[in-house]
N, C-alpha and C positions, 0 to 999 in steps of 0.2 A: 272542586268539591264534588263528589261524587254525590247524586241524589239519591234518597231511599224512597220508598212506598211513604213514608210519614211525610216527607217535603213534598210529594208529589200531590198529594190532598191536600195541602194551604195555599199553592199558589194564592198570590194577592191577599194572603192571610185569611183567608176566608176557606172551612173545610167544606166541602161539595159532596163528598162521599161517606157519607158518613149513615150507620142502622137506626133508624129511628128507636125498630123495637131494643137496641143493645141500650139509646139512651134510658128508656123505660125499666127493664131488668135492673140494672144496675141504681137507678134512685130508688125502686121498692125493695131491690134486696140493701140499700143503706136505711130503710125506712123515713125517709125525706120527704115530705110534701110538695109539691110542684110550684109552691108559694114559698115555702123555704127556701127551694133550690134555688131558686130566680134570687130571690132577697138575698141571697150568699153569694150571688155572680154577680150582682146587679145589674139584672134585665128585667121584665113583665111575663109574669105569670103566663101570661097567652104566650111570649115566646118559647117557653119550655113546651107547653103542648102543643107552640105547634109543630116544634123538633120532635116531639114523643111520638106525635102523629104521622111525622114525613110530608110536611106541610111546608118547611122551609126550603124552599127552591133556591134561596141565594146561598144559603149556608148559613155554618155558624161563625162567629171569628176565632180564629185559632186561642187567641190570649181565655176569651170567651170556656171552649172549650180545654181549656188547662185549669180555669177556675175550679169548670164541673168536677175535672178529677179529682183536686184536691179535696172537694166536699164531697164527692162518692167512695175517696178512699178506694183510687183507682191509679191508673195511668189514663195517658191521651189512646196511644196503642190499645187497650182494652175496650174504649166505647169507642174505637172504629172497628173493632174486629167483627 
């Protein structure tokens, strides 16, 4: 299986490289709350900011970051770019 740029960011399911400010952009242009998003992923409020912020050094989890797309009415590809 050849790797892409998208597999090469979840190693161990976990994304690593990922913009903080792109996670920002993209929940204020769906108009989302930081306590929505979290309650729609099911994580903590403080994990979303402190991915908004670039605070989360281990990453996000892949599954994680699939949720968010689906409630930013995105792709995964778009809140890495």
């Amino acid at each position: 299986m050849r790797r892409t740029s998208e597999t090469r960011r979840c190693d161990a399911n976990l994304v690593t490289d990922y913009r903080p400010h792109t996670l920002l952009r993209y929940r204020l242009k769906a108009g989302i709350s930081p306590g929505r998003l979290a309650e729609g992923i099911g994580v903590k409020e403080a994990d979303v900011l402190k991915w908004e912020e670039g605070r989360g050094k281990s990453g996000i989890p892949y599954a994680t970051l699939m949720a968010m797309a689906r409630m930013l009415e995105c792709t995964v590809g778009e809140l890495l770019s």
